[in-house]
N, C-alpha and C positions, 0 to 999 in steps of 0.2 A: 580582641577588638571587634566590634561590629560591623557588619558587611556596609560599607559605604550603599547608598541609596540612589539611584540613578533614575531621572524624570525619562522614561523611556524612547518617550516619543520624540526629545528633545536630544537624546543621544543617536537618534536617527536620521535629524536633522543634521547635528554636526557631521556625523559620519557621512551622509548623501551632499552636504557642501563641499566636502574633501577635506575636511580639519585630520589634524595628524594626531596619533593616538597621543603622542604628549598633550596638544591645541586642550583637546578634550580632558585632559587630567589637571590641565589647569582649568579650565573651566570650571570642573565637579570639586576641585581642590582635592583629588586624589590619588596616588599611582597609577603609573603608566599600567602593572599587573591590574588594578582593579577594573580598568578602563578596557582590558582585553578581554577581562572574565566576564565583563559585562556584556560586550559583544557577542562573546558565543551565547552569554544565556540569553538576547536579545534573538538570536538568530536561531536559538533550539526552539527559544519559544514560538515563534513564529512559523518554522515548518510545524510544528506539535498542532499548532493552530489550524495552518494549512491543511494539514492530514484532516485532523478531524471535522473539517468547514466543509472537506470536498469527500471526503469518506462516504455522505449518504447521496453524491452520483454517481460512484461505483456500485454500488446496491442495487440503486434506480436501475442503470442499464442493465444490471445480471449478466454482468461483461462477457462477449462475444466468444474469450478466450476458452469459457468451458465447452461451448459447442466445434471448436476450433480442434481443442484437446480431444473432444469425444471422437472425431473425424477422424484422426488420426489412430488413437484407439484402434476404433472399427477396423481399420486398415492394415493393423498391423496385426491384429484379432483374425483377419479373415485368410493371412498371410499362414497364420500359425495353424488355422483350423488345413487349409489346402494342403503345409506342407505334412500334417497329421494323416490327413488320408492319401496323402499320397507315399511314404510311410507302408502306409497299410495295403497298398496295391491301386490306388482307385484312378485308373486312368483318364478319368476323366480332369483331376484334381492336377496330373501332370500337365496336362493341355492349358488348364487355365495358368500354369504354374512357368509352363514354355509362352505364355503369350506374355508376360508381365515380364520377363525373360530372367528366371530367377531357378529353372529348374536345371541348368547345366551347374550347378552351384553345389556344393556340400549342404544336405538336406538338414546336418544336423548344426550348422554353422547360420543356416536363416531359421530355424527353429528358434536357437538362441538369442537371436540378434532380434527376434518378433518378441522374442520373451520380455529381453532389457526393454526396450522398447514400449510394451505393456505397463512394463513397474514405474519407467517412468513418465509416462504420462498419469497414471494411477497417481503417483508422487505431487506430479504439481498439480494434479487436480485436490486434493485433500488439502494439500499448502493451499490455495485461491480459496477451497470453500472453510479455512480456519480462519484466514484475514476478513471472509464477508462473515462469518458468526461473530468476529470479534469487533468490526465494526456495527453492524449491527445490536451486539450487547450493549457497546458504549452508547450507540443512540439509544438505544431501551432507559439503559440507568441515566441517561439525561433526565429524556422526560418522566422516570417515576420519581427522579429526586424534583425536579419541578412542579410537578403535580403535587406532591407532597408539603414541598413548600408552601404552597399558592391552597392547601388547605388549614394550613395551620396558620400563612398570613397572607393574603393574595399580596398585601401592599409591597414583600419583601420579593414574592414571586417577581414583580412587575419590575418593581429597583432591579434583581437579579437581572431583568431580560435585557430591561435600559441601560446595564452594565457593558452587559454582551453585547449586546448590537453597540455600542458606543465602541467599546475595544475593536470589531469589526469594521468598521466607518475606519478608525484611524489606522488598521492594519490595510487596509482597502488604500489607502494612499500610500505607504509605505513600496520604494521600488527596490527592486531586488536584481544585484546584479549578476 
């Protein structure tokens, strides 16, 4: 049987009036199931939209969070180098290691714990910069498949755009609760 066909924006209606998912299955004239499945895929779609409408000012900023990560990094980098030479004898590397108050401590127990420490910030830094190249990619393959369009017909480019921006306009009133 064919996926029953739901006017989107009118299923968002009912739903933001408070119709009951039955209300709405007589309305589209179709199960209460299609009327659910409809909804999530109304509501995948729209984060999917979301994501990708707000993805390029993540980019834009170069989110604070990698310089935030690197910070810390350093920190825990400079913790490992100290307890390294101090280790090794370097008394000076005790003193700064007794001032941070970290050298009455098992040397090889904050070694470790600067290491974990290391990996993972290393960790979510890699995670953050595969989300900004995947973001990124998908804005790239926007506009080459635009561009490519809009050379082979500008008039389909343009419908395309009037497309989107029309879908955007009516997601832009859509409230989310």
């Amino acid at each position: 049987m064919p996926k029953p066909k739901f006017d989107r924006v009118k299923l968002n209606q009912l739903v933001r009036a408070g119709k009951s998912q039955r209300e709405i299955a007589q309305y589209f004239k179709v199960s209460d199931a299609a009327v659910s499945r409809a909804r999530k895929e109304l509501n995948l779609a729209v984060v999917k939209n979301l994501s990708l409408e707000n993805a390029h000012r993540v980019v834009d900023k170069n989110i604070n969070a990698i310089e935030q990560l690197q910070k810390i990094n350093n920190a825990a980098n400079e913790i490992l180098d100290l307890v390294m030479c101090w280790m090794r004898g370097d008394k000076e590397a005790l003193q700064v290691l007794e001032e941070k108050g970290l050298a009455n401590r098992d040397h090889r127990e904050v070694a470790l714990k600067a290491m974990a420490e290391i990996r993972g910030q290393l960790k979510l830094q890699l995670e953050i910069f595969q989300a900004l190249y995947d973001v990124s990619a998908v804005a790239e393959f926007q506009k080459e498949v635009l561009t490519a369009i809009g050379e082979a017909s500008p008039d389909v480019r343009d419908q395309i755009i009037r497309n989107l921006q029309k879908t955007r306009a009516i997601r832009a009133t859509l409230k989310f609760d």
